[in-house]
DSSP file (Angstrom, degrees, kcal/mol; ACC not computed):
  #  RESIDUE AA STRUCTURE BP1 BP2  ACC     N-H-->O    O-->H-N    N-H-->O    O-->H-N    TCO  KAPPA ALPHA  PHI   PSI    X-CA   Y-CA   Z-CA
    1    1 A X              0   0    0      0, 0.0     3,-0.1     0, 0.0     0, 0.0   0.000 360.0 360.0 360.0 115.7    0.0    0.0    0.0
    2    2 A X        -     0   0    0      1,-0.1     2,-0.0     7,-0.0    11,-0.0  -0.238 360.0-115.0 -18.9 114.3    1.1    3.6   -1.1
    3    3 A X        -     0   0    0      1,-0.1     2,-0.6     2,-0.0    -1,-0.1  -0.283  27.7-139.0 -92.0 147.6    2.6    5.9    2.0
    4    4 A X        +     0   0    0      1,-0.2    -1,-0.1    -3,-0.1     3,-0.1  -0.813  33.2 169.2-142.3 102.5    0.2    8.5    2.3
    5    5 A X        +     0   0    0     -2,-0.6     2,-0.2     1,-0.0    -1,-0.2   0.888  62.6   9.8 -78.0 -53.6    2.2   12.0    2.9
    6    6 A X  S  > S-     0   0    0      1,-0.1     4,-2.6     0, 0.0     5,-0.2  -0.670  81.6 -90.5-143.0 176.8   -0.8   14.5    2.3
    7    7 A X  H  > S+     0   0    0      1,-0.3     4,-1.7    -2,-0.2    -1,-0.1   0.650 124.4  53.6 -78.6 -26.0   -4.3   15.2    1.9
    8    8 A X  H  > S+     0   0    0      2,-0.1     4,-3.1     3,-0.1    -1,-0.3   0.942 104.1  54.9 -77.8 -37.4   -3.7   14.9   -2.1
    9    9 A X  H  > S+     0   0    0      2,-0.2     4,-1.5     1,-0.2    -2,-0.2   0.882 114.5  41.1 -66.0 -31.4   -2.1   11.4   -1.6
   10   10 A X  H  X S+     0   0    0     -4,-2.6     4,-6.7     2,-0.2     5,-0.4   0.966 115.1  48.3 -50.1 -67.0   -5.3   10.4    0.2
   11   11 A X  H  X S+     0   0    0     -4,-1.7     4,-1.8     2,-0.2    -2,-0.2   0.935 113.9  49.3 -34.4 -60.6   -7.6   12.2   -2.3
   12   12 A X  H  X S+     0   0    0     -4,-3.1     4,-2.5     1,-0.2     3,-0.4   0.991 115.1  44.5 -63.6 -71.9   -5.5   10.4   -5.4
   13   13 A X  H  X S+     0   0    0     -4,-1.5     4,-1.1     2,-0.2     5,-0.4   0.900 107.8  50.6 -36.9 -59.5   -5.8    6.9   -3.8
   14   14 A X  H  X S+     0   0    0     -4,-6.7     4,-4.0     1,-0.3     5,-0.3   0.975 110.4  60.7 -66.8 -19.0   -9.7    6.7   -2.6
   15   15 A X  H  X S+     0   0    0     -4,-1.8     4,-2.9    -3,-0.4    -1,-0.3   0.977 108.5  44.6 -44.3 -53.9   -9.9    8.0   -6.7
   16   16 A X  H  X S+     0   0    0     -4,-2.5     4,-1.9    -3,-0.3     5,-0.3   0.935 117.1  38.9 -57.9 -63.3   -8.3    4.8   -7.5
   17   17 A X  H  X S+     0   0    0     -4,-1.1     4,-2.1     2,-0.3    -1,-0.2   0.700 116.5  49.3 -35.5 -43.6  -10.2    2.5   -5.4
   18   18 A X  H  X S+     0   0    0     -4,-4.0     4,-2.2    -5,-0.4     5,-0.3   0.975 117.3  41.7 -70.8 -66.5  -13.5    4.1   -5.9
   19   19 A X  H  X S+     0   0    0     -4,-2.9     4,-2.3    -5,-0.3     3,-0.3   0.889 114.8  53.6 -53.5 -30.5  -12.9    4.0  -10.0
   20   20 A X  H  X S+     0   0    0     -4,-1.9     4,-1.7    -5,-0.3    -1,-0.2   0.883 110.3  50.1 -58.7 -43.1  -11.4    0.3   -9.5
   21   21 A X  H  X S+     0   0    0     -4,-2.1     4,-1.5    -5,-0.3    -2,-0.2   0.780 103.2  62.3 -60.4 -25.3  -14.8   -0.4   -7.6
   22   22 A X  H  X S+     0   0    0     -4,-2.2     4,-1.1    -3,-0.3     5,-0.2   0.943  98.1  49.5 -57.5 -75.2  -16.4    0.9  -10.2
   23   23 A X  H  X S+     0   0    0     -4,-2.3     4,-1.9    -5,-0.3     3,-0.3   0.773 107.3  54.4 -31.0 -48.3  -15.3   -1.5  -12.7
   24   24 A X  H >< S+     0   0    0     -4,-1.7     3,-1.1     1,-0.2    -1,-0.2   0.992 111.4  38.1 -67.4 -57.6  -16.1   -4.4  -10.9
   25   25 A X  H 3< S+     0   0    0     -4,-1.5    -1,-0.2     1,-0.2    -2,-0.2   0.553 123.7  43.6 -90.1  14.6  -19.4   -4.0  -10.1
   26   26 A X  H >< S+     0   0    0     -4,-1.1     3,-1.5    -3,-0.3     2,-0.3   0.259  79.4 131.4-104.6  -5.3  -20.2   -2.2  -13.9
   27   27 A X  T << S-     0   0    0     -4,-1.9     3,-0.1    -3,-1.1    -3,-0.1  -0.258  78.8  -8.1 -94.4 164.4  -18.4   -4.5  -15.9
   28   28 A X  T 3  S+     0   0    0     -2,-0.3     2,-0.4     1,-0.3    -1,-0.2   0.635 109.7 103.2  69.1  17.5  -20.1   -5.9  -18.8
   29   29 A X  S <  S-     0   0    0     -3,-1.5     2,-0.3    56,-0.1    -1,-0.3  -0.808  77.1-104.8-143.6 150.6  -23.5   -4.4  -17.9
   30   30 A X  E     -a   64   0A   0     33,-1.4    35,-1.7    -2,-0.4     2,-0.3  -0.730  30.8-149.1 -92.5 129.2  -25.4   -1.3  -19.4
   31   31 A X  E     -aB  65  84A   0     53,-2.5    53,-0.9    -2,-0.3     2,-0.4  -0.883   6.3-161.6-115.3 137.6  -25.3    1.9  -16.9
   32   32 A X  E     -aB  66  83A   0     33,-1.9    35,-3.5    -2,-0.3     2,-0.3  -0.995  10.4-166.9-119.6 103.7  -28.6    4.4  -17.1
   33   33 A X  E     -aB  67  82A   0     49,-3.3    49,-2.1    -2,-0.4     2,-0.3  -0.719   4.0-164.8 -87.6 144.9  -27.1    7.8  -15.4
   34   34 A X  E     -aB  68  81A   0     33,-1.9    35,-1.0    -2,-0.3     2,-0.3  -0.977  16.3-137.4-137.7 141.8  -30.5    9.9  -14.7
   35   35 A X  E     +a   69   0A   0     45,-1.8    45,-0.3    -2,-0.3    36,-0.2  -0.785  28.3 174.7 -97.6 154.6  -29.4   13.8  -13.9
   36   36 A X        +     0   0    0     33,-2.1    35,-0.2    34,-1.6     2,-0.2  -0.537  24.7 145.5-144.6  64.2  -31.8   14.1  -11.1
   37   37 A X  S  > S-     0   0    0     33,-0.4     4,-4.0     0, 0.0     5,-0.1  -0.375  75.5 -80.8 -84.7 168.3  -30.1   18.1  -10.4
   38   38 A X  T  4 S+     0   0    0      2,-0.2     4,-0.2     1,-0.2    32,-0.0   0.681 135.5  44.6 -50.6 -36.8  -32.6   21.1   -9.1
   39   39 A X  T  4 S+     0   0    0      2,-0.2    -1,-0.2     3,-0.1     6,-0.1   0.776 109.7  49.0-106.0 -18.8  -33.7   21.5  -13.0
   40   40 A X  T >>>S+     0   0    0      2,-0.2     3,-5.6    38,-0.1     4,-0.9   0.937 115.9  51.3 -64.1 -61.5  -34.1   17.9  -14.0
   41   41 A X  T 3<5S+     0   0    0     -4,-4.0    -2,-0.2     1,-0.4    -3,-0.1   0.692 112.1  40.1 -31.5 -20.5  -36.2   17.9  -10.8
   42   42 A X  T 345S+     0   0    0      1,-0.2    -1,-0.4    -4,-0.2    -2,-0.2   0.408 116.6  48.8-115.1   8.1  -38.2   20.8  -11.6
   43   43 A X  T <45S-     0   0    0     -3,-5.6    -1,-0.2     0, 0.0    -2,-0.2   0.505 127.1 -82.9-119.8   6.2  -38.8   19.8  -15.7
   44   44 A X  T >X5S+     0   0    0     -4,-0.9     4,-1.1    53,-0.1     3,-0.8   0.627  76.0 144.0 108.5  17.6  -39.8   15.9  -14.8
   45   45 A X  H 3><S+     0   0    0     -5,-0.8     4,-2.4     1,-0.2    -4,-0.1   0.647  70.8  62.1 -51.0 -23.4  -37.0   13.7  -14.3
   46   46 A X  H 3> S+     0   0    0      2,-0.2     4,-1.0     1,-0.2    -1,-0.2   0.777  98.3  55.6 -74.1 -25.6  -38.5   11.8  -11.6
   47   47 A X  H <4 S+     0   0    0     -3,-0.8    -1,-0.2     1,-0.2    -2,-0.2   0.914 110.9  48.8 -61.6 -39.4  -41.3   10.6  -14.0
   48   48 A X  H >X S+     0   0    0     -4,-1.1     4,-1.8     2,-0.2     3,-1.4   0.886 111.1  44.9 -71.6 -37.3  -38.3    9.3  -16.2
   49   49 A X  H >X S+     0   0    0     -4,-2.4     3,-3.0     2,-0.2     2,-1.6   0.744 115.9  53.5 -66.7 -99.2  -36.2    7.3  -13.1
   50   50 A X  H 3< S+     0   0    0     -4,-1.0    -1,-0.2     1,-0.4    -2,-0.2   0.156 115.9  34.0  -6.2 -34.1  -39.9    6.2  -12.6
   51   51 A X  H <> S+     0   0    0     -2,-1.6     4,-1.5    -3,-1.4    -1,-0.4   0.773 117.3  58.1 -92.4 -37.5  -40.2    4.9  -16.7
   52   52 A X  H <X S+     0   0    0     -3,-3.0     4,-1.5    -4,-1.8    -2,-0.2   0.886 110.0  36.3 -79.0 -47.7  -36.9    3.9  -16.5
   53   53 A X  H  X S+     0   0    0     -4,-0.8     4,-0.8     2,-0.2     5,-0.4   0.885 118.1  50.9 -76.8 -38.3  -37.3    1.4  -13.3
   54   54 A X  H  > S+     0   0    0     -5,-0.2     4,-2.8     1,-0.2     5,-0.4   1.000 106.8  55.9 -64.1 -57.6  -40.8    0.1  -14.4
   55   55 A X  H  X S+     0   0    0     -4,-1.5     4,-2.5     2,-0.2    -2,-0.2   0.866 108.1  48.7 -26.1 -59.7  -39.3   -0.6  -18.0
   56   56 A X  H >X S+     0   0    0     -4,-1.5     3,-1.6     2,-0.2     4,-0.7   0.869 110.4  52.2-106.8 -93.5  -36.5   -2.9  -16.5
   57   57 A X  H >< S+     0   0    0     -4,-0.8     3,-2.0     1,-0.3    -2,-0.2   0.595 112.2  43.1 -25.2 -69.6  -39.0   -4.8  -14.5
   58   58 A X  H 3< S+     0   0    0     -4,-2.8    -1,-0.3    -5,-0.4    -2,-0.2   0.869 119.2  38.2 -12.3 -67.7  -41.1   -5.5  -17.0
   59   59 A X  H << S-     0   0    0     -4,-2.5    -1,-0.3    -3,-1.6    -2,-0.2   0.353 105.9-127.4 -87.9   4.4  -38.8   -6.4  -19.4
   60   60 A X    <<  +     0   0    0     -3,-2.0     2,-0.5    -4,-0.7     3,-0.1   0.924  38.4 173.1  30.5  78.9  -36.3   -8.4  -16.5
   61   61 A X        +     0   0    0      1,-0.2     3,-0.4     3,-0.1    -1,-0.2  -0.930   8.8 168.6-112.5  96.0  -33.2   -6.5  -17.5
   62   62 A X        +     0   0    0     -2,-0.5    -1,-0.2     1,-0.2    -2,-0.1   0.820  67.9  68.3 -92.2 -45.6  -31.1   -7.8  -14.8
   63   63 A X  S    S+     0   0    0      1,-0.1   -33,-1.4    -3,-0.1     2,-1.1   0.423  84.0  98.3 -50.6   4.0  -28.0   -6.3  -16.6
   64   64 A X  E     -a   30   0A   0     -3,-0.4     2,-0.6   -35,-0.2   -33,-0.2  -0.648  50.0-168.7-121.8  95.4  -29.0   -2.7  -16.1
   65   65 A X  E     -a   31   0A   0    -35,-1.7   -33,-1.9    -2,-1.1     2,-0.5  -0.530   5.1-157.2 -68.7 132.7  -28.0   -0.4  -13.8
   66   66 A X  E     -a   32   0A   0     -2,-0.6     2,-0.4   -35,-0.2   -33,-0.2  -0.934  10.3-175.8-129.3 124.0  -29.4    2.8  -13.0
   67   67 A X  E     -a   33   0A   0    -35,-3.5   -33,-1.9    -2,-0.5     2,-0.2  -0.908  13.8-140.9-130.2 141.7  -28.0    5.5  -11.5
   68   68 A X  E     +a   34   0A   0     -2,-0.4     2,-0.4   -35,-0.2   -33,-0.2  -0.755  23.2 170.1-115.3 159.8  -28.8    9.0  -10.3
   69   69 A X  E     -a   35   0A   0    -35,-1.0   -33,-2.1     1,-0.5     3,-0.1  -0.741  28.9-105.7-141.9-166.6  -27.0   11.9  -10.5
   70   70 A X  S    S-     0   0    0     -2,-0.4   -34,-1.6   -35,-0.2    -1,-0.5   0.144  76.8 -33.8 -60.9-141.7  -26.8   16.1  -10.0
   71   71 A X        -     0   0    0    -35,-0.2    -1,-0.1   -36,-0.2     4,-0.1  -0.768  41.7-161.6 -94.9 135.0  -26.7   18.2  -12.6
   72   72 A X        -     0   0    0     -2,-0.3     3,-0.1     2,-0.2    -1,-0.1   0.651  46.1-117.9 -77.0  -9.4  -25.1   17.4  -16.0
   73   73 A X  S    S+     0   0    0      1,-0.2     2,-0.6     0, 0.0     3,-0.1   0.625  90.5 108.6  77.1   7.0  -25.0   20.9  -16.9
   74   74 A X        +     0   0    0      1,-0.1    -2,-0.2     2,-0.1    -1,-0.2  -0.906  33.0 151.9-125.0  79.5  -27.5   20.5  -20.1
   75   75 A X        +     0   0    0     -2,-0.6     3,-0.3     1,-0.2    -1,-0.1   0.714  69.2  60.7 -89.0 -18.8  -30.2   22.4  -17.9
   76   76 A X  S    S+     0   0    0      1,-0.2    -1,-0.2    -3,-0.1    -2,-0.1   0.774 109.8  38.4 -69.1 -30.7  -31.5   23.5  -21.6
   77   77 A X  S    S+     0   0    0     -3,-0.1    18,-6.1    16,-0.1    19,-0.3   0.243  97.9 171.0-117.0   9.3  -32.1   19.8  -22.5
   78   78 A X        +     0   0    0     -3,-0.3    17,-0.4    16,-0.2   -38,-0.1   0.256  58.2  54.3 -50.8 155.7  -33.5   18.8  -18.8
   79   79 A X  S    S+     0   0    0     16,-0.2    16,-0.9     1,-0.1    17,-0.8   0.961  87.6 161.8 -45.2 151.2  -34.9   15.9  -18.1
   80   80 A X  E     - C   0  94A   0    -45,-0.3   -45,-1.8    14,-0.2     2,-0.4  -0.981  21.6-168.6-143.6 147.9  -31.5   14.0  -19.6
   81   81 A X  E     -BC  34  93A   0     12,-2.1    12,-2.8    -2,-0.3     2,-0.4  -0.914  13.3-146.6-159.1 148.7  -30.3   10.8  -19.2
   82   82 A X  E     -BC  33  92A   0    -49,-2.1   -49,-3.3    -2,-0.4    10,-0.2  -0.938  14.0-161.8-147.2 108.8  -27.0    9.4  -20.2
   83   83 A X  E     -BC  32  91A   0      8,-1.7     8,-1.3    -2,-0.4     2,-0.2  -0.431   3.9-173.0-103.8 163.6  -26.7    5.1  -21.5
   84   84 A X  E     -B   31   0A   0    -53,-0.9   -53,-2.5     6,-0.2     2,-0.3  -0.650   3.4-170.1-172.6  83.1  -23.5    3.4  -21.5
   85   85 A X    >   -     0   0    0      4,-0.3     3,-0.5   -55,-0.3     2,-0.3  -0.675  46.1 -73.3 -70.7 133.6  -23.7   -0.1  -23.1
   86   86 A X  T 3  S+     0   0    0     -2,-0.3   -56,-0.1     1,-0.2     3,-0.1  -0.204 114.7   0.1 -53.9 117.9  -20.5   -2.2  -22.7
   87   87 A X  T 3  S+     0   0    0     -2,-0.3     2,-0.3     1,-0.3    -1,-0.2   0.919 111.6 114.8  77.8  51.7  -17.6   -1.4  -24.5
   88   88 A X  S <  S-     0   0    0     -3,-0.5    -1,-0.3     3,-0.0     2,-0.2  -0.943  76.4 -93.6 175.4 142.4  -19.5    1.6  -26.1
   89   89 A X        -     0   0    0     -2,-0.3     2,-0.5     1,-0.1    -4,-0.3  -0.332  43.3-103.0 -65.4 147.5  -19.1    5.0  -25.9
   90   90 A X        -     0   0    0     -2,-0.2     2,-0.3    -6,-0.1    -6,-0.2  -0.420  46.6-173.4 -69.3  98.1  -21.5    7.4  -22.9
   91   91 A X  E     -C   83   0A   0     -8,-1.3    -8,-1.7    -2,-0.5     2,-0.3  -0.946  10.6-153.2 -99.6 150.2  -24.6    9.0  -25.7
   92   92 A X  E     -C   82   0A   0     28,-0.5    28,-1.4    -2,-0.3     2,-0.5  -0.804   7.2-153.9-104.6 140.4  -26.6   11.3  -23.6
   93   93 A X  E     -CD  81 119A   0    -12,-2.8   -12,-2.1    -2,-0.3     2,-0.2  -0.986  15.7-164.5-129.3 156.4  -30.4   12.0  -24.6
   94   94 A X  E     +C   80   0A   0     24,-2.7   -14,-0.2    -2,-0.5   -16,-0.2  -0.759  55.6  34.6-115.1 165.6  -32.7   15.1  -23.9
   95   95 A X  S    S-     0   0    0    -18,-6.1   -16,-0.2   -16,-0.9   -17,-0.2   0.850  86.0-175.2  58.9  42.3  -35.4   16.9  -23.7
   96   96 A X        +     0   0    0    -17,-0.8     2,-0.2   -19,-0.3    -1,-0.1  -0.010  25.6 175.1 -48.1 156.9  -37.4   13.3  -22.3
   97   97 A X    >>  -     0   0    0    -49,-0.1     4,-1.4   -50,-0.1     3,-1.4  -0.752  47.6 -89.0-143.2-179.9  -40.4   12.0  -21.5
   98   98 A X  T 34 S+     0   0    0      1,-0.3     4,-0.4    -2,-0.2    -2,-0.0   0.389 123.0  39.1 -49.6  -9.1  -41.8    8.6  -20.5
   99   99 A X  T >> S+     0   0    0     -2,-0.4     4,-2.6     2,-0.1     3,-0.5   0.785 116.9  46.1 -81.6 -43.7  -42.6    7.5  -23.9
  100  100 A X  H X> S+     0   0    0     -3,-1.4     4,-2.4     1,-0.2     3,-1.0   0.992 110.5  59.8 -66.4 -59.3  -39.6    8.9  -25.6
  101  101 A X  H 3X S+     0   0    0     -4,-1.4     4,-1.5     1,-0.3    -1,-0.2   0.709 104.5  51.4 -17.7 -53.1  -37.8    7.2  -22.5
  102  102 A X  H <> S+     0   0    0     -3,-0.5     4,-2.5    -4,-0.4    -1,-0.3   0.792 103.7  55.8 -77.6 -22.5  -39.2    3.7  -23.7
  103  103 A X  H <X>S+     0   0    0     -4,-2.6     4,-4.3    -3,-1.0     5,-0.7   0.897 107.8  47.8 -32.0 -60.1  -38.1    4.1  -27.0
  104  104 A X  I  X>S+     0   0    0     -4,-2.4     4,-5.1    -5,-0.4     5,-0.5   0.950 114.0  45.5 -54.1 -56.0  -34.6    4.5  -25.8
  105  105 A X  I  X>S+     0   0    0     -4,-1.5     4,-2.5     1,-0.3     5,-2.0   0.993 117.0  41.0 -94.7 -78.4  -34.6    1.7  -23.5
  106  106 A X  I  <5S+     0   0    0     -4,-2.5    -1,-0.3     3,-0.1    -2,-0.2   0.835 127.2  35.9 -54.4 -11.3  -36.3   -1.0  -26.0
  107  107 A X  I  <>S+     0   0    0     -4,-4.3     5,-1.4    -5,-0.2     6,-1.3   0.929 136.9  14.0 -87.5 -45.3  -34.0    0.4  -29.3
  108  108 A X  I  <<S+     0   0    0     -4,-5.1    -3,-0.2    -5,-0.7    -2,-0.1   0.591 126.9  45.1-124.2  25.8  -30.8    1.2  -27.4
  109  109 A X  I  <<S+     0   0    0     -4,-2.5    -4,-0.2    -5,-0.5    -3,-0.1   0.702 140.8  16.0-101.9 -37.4  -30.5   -0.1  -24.1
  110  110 A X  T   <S+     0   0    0     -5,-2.0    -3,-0.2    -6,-0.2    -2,-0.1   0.791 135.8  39.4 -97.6 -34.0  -32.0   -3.8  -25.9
  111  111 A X  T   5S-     0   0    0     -6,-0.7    -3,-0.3    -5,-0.2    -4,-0.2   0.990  94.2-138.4 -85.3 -61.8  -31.5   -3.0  -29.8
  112  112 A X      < +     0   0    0     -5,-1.4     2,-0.6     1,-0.1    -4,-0.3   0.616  62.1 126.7  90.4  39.5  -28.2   -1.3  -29.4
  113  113 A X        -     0   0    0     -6,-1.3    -1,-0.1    -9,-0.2    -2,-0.1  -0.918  58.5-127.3-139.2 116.2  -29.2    1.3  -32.0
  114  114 A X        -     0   0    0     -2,-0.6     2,-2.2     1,-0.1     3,-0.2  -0.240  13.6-131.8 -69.1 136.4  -28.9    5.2  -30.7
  115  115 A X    >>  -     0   0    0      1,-0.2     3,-1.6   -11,-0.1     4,-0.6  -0.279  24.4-173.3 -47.4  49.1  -31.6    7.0  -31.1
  116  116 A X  G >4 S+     0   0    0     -2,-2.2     3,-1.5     1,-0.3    -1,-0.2   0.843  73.2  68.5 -55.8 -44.3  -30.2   10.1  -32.8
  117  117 A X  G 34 S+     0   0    0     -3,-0.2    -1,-0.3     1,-0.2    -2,-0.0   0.706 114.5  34.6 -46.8   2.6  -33.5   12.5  -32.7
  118  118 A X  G <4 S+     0   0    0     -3,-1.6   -24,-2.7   -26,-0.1    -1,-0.2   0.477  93.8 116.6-126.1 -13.2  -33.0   12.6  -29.0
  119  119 A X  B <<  -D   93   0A   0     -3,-1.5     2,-0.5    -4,-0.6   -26,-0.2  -0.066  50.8-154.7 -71.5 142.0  -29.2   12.5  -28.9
  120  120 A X        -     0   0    0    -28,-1.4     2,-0.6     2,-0.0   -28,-0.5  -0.959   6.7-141.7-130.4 132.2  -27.6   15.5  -27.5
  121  121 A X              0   0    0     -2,-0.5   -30,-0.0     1,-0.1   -28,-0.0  -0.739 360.0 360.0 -90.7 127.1  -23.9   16.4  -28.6
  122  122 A X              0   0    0     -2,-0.6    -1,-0.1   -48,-0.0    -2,-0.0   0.221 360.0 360.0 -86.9 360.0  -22.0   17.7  -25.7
């Protein structure tokens, strides 16, 4: 274990550990970030975690994680949502709601095919 001089060498280390934790318990498995910030909050994000969780019961998508988060900073594209298939690059979508939501989920959380009309370039 790393000697741990200062408040950065602490800082740097739990980084590792945490992002090492990460891995384990996300690999091979599809991550759904939902921004659940003060402006998702306030344009209907909870309705989307809400399509999002019902959706993967239904369908028994035991690979799928879901995760909440602040604010992404796309408060113009609010409620937003961010998919992360394995091996595959983070697409973000906007400007949601619980249909557009299932779309996402049966084309590209099960089809693997991004949505693009929803896709937001960051």
């Amino acid at each position: 274990m790393p000697t741990i001089k200062s408040l950065d060498d602490l800082t740097r280390i739990r980084e590792e550990v945490l992002k090492k934790q990460e891995l384990i318990t996300t690999s091979g498995k599809t991550e759904i970030i939902v921004g659940m910030g003060t402006v998702g909050r306030a344009t209907g994000t909870q309705e989307i975690l809400t399509a999002i969780l019902s959706y993967i019961e239904e369908h028994n998508l035991g690979n799928v994680i879901v995760r909440q988060t602040g604010d992404m900073g796309l408060d113009s594209f609010e409620p937003v949502i961010q998919v992360i298939l394995p091996g595959k690059e983070r697409v973000t979508y906007g400007k949601l709601n619980p249909e557009i939501v299932k779309s996402i989920l049966s084309n590209h959380v099960i089809g693997g095919k991004i949505i693009e009309e929803f896709k937001v370039e960051r």
